[in-house]
Each structure stands twice: as structure tokens, then as C-alpha cells.
N, CA, C and O atoms as a MOPAC input file, in Angstrom:
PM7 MOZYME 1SCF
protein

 N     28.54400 1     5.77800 1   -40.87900 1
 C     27.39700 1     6.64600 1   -40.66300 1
 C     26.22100 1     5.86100 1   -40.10400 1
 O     25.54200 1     6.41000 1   -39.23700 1
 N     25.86200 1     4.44700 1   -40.57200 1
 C     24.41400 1     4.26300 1   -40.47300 1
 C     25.07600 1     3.17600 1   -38.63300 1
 O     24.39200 1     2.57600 1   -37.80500 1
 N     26.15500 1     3.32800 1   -38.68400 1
 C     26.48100 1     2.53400 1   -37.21000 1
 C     26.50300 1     3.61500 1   -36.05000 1
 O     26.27300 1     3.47800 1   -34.84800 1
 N     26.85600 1     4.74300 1   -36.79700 1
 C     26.41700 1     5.66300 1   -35.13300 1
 C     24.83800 1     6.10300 1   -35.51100 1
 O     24.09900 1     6.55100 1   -34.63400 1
 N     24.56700 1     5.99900 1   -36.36100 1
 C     23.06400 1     6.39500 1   -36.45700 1
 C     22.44200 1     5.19300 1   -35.34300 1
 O     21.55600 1     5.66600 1   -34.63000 1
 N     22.65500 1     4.18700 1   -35.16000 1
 C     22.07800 1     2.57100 1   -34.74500 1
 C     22.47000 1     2.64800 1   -33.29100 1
 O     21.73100 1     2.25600 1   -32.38800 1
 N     23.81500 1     3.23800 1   -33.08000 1
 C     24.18900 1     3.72500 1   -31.90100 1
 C     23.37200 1     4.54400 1   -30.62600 1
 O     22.87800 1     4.31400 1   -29.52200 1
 N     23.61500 1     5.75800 1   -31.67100 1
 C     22.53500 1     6.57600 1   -31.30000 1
 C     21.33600 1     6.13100 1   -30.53100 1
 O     21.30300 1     6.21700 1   -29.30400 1
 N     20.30900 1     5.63600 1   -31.27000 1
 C     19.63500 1     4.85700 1   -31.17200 1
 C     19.26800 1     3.92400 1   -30.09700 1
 O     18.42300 1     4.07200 1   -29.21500 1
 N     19.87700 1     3.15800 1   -30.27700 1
 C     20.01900 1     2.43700 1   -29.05300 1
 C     20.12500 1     2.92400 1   -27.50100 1
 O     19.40600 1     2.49400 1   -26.60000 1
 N     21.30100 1     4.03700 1   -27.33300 1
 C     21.49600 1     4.89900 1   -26.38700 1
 C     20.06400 1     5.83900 1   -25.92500 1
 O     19.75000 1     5.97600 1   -24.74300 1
 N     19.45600 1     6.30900 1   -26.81500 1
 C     18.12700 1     6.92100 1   -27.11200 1
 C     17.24600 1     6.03800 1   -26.07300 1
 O     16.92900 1     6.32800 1   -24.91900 1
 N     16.88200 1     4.63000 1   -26.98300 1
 C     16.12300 1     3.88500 1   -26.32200 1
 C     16.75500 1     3.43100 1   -24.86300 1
 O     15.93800 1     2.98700 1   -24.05700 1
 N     17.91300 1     3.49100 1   -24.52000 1
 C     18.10800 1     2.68500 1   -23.15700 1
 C     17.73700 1     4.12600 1   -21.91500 1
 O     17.36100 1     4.09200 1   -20.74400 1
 N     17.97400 1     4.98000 1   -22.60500 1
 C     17.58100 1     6.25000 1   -21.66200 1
 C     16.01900 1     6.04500 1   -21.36300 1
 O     15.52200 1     5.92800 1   -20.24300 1
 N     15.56200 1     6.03300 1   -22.19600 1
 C     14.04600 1     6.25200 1   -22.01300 1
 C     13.83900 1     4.68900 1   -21.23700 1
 O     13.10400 1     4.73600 1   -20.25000 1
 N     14.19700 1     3.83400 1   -21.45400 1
 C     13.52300 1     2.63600 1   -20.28600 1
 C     14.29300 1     2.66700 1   -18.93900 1
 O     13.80300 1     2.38600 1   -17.84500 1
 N     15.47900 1     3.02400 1   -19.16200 1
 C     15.69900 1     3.47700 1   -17.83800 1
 C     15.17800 1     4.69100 1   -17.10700 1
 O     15.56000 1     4.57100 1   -15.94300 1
 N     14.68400 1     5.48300 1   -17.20700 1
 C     13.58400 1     6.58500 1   -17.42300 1
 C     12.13300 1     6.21900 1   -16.94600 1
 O     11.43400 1     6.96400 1   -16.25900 1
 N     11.80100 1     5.08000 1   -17.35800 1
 C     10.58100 1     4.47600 1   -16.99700 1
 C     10.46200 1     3.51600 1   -16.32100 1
 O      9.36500 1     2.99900 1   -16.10700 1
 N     11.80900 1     2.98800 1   -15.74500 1
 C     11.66000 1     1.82900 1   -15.18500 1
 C     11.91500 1     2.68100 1   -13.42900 1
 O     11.47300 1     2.15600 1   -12.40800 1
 N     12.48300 1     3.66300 1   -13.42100 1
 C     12.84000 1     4.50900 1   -12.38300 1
 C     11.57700 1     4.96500 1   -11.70900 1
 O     11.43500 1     5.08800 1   -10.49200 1
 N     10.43000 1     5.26600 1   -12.88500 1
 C      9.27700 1     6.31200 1   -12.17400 1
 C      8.88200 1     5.13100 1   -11.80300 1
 O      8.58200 1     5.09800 1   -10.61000 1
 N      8.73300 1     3.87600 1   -12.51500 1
 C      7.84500 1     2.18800 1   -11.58800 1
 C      7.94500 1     2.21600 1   -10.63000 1
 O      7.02100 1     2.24500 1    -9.81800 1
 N      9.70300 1     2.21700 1   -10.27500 1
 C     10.05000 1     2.17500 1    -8.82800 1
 C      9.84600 1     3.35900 1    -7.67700 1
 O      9.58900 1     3.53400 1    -6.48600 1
 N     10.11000 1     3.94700 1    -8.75000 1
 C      9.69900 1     5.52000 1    -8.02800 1
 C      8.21100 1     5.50400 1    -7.15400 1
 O      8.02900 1     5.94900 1    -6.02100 1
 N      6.94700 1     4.66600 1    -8.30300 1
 C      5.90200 1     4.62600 1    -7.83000 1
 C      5.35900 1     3.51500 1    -6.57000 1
 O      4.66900 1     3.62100 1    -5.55600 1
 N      5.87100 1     2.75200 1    -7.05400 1
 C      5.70100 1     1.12600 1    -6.47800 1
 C      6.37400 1     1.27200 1    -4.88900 1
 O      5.93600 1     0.82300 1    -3.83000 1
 N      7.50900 1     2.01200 1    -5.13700 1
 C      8.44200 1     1.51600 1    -3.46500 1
 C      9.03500 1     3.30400 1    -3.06600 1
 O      8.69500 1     3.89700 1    -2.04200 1
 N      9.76500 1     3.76900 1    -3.92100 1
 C     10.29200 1     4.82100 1    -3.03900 1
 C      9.67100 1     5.78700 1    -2.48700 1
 O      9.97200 1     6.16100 1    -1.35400 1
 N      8.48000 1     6.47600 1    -3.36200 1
 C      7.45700 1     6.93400 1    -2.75200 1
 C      6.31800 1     6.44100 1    -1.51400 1
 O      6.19800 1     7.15300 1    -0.51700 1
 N      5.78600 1     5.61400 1    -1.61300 1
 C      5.33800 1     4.99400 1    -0.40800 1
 C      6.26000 1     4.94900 1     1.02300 1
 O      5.88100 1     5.12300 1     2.18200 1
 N      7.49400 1     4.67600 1     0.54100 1
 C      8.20500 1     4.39300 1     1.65900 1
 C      8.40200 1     5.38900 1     2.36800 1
 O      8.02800 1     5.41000 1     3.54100 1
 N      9.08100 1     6.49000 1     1.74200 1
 C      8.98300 1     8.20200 1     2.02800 1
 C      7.72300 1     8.66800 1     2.93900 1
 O      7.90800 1     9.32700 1     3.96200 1
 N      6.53200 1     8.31300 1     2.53400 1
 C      5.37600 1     8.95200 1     2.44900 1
 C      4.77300 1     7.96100 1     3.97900 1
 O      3.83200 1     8.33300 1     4.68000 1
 N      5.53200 1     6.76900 1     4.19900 1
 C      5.41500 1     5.80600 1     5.55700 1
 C      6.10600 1     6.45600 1     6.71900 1
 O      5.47100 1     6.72100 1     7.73900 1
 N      7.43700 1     6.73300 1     6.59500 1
 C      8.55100 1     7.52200 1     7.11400 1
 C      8.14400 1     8.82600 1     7.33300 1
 O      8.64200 1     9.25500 1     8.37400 1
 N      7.25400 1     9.83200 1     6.61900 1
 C      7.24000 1    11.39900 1     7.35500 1
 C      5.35500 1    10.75500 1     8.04900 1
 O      4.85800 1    11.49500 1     8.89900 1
 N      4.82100 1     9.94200 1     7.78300 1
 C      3.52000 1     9.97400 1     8.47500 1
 C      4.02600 1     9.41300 1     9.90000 1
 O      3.19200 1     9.76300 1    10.73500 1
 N      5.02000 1     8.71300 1    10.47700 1
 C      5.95500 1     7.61300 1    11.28600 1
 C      6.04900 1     9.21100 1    12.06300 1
 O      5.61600 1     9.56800 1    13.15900 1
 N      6.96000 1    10.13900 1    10.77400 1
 C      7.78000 1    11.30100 1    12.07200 1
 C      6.61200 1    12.29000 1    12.66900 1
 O      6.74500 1    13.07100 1    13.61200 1
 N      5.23300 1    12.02000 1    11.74800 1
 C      4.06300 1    12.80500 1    12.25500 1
 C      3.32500 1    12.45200 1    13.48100 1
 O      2.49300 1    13.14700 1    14.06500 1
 N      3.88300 1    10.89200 1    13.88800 1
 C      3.25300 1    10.64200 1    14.89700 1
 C      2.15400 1     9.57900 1    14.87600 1
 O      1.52500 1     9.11400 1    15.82600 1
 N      2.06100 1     9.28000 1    13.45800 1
 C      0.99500 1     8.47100 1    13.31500 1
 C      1.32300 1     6.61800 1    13.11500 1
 O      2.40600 1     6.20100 1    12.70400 1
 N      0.55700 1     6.01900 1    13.36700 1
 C      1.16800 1     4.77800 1    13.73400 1
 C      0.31100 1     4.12100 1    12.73400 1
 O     -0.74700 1     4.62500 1    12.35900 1
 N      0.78200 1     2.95500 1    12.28400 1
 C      0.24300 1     1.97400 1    11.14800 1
 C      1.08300 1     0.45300 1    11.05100 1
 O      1.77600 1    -0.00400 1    11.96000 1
 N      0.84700 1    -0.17000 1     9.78200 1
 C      1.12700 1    -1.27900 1     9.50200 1
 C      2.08600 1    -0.58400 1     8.35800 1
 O      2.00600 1     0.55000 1     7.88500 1
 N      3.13000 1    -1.76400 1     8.03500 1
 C      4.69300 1    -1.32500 1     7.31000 1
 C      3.83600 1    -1.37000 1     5.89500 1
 O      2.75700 1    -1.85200 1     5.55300 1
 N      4.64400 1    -0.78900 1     5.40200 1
 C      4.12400 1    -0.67500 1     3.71100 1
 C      4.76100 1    -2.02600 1     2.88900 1
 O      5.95100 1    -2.30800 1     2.74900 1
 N      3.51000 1    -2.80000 1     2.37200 1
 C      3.79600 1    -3.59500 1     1.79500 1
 C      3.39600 1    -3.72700 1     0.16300 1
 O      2.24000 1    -3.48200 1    -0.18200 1
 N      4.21700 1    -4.04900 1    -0.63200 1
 C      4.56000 1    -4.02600 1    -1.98500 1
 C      3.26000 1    -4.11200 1    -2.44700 1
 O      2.59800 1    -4.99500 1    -1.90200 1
 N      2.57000 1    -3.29800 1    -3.49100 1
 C      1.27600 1    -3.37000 1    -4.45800 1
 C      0.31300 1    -3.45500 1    -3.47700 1
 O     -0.17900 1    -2.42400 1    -3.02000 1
 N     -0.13500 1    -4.91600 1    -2.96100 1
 C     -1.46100 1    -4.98300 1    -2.57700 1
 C     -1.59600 1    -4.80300 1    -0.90400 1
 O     -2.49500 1    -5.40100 1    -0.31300 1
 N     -0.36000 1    -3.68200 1     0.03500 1
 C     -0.96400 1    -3.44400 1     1.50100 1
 C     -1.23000 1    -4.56200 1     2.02000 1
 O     -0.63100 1    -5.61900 1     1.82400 1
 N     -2.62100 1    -4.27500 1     3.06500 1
 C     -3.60700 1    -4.88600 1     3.71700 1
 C     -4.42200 1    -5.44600 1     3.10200 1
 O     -5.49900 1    -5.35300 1     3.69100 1
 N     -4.50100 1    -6.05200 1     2.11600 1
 C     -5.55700 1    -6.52300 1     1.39200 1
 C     -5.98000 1    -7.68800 1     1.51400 1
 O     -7.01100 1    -8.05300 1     0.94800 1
 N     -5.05500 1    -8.69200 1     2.48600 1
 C     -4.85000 1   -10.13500 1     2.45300 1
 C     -5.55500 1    -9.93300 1     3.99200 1
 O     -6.55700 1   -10.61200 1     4.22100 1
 N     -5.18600 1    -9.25900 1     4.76900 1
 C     -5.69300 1    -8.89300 1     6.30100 1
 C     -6.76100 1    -8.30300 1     6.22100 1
 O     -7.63600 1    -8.73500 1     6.97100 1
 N     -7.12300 1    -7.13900 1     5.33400 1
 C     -8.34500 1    -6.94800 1     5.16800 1
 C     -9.73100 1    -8.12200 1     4.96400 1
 O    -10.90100 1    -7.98500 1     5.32400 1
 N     -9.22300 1    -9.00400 1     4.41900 1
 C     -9.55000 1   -10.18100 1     3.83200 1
 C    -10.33600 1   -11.28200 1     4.91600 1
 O    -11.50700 1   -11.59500 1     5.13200 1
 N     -8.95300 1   -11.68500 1     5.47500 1
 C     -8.77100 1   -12.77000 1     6.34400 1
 C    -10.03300 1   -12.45200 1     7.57900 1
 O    -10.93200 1   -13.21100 1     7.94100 1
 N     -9.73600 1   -11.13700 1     8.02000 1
 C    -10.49700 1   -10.53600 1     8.72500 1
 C    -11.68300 1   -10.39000 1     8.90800 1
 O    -12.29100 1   -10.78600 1     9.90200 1
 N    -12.19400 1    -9.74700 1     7.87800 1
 C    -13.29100 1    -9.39500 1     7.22400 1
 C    -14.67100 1   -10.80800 1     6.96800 1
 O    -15.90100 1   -10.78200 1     6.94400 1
 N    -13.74100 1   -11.78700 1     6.83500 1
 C    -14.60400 1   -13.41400 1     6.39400 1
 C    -14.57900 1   -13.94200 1     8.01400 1
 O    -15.48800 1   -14.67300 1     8.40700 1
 N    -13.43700 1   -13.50800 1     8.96600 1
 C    -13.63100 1   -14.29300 1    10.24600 1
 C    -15.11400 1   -13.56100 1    10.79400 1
 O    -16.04800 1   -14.22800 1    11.23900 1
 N    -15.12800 1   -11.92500 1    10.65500 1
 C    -15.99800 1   -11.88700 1    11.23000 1
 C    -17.82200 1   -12.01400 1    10.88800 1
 O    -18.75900 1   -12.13100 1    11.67800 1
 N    -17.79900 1   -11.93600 1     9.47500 1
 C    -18.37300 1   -12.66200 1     8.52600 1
 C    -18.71100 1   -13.85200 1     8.90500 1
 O    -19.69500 1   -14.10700 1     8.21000 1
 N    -18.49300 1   -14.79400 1     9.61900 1
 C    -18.30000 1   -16.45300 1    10.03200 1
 C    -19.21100 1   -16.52100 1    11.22500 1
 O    -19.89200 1   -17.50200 1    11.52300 1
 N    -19.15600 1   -15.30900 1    11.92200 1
 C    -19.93600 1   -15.00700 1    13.51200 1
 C    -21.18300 1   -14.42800 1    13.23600 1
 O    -21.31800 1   -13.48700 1    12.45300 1
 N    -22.44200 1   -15.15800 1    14.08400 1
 C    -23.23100 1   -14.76600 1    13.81200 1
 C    -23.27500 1   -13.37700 1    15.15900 1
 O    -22.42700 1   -13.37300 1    16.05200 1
 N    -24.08200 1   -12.59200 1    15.10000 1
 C    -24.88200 1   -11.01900 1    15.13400 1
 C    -25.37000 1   -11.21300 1    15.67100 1
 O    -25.71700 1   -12.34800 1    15.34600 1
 N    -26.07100 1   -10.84800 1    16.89400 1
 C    -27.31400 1   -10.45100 1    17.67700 1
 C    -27.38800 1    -8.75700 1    17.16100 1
 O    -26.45300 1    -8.05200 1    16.78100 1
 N    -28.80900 1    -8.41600 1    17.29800 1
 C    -29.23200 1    -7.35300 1    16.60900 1
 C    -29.16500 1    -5.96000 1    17.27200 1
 O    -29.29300 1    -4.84600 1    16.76400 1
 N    -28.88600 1    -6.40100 1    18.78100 1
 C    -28.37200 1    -5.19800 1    19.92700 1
 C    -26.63000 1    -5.06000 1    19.84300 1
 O    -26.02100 1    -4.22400 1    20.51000 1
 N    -26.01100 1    -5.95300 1    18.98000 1
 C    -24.59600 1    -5.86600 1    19.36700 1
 C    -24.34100 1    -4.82500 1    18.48200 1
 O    -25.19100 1    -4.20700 1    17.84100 1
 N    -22.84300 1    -4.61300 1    18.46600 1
 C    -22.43200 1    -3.61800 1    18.15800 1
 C    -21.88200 1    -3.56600 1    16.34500 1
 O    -20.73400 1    -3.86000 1    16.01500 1
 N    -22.48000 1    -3.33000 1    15.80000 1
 C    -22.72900 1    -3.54700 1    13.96100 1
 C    -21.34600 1    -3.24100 1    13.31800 1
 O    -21.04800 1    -3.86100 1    12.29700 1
 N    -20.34300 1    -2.19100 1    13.91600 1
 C    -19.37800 1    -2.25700 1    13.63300 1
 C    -18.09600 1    -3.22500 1    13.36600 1
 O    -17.20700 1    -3.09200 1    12.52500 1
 N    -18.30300 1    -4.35800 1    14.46200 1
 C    -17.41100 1    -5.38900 1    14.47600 1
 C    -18.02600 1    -6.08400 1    13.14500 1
 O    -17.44600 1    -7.08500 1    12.72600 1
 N    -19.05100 1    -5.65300 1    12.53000 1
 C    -19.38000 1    -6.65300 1    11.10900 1
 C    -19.50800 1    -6.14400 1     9.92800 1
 O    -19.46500 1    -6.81400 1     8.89600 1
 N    -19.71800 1    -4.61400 1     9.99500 1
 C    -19.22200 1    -3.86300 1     8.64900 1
 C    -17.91900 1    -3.45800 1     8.50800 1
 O    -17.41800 1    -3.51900 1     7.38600 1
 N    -17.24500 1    -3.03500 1     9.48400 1
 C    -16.06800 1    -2.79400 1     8.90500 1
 C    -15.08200 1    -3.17400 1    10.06300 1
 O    -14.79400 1    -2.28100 1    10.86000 1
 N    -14.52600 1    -4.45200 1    10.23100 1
 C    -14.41200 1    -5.15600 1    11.14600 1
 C    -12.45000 1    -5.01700 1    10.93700 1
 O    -11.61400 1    -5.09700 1    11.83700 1
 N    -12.20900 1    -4.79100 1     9.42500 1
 C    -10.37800 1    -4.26000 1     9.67100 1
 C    -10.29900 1    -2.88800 1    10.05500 1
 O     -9.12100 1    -2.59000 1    10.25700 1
 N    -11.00100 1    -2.03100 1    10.21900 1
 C    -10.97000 1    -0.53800 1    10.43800 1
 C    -11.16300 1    -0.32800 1    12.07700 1
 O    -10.68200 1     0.67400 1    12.60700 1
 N    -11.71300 1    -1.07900 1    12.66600 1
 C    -12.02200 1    -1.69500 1    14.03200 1
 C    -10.54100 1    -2.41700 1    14.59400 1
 O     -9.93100 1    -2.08100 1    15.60900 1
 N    -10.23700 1    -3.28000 1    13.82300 1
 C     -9.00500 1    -4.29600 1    14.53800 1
 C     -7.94800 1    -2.96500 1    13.93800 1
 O     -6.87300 1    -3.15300 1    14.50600 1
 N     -7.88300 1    -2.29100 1    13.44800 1
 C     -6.49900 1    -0.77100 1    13.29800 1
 C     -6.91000 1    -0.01100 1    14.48300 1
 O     -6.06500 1     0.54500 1    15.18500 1
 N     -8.07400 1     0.03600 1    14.72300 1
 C     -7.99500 1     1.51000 1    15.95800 1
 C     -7.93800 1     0.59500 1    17.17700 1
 O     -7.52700 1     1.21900 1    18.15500 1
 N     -8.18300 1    -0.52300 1    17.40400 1
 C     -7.81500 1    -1.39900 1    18.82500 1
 C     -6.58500 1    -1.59400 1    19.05500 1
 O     -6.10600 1    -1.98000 1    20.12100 1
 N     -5.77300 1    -1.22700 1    17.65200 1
 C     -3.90200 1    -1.58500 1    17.55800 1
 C     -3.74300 1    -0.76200 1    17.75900 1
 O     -3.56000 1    -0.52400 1    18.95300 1
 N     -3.69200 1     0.07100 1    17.03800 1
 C     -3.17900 1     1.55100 1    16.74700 1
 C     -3.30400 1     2.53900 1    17.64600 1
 O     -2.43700 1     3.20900 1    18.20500 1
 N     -4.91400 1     2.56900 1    17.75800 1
 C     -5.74600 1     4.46700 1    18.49900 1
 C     -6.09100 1     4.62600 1    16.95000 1
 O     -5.97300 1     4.01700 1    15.88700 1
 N     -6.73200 1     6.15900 1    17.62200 1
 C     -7.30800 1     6.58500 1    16.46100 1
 C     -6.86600 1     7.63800 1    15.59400 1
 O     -7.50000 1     8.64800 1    15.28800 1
 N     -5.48900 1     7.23500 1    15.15900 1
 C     -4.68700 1     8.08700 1    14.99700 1
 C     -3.33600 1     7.18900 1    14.25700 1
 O     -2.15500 1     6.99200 1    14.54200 1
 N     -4.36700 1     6.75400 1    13.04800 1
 C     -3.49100 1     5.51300 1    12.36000 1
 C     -3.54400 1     5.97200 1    10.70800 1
 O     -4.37400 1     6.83300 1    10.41500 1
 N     -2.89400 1     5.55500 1     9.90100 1
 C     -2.69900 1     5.07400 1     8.64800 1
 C     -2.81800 1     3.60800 1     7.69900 1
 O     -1.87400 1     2.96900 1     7.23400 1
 N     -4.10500 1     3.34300 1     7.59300 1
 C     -4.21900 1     2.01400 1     6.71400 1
 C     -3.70100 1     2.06700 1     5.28300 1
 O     -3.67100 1     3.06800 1     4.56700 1
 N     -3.31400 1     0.88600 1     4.98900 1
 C     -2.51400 1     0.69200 1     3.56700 1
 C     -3.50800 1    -0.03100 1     2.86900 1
 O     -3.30600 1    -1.24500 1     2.85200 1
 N     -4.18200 1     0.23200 1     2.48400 1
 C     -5.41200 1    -0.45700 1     1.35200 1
 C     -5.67500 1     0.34900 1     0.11000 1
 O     -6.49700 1    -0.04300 1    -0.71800 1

């Protein structure tokens, strides 16, 4: 009795983490990927979906190069506030999907 009770049990618990380890993935990769793939068949163009943190490293890199350049006060302010949103529509058009 108390060995299929323990059984039980066990079976119980492996459902439920397999259960939760599914929606992780579910969240983390299969969804995104899906959601890359019908924006792709919509026509819209972007950077590949990358695991947790996107563009964040390019956002980054980017963002400090142009940060590094100094400004004249007639130029164009965009290349220095938002200088990865700028380098997507010079790739892309304006008719993109950022991963951030």
C-alpha cells in the first residue's frame, strides 16, 4: 500500500515538472520562434530571434559607439538618441521587427 502510495506520487510530481518545464520552453523558444516565422510570412523583416536577451548586446555596442562621437548641434539628433532604431531602419526599411 504505502509503495504505490510513493509511486503515485512520484508519477504526480514528474507530471507536473514536466508540465512546467514545457511552458519554459514553450516561453523562452517555441513561442518566439512561431511569432518570428508568421511576422517573416507578414512581410516584415528583422534580426533572428535570439535566446532571452535579443538585441541587447547590439543595442549596446551601438548605442556607446555613437555615444563616443561628438554632435554638432545642427546635425541630426537621431543618430544619438536612438542610434539602434536608426541602424534597423537603414537595414531593414521601415517595416521591421526589433527583438529587445
Amino acid at each position: 500500500m504505502e509503495v504505490s502510495i510513493l509511486k503515485l506520487c512520484s508519477f504526480v510530481l514528474e507530471i507536473v515538472i514536466t508540465t512546467l518545464a514545457w511552458r519554459v520552453v514553450n516561453w523562452v523558444w517555441v513561442r518566439p520562434r512561431k511569432m518570428e516565422k508568421w511576422l517573416r510570412n507578414q512581410g516584415l523583416k528583422g534580426n533572428s530571434y535570439r535566446f532571452l536577451f535579443g538585441d541587447l548586446k547590439d543595442n549596446s555596442s551601438v548605442t556607446k559607439e555613437a555615444r563616443s562621437k561628438p554632435i554638432n548641434l545642427s546635425a541630426n539628433i537621431a543618430t544619438r538618441v536612438v542610434p539602434f532604431h536608426l541602424h534597423t531602419v537603414n537595414t531593414y526599411g521601415t517595416k521591421f521587427f526589433p527583438h529587445i
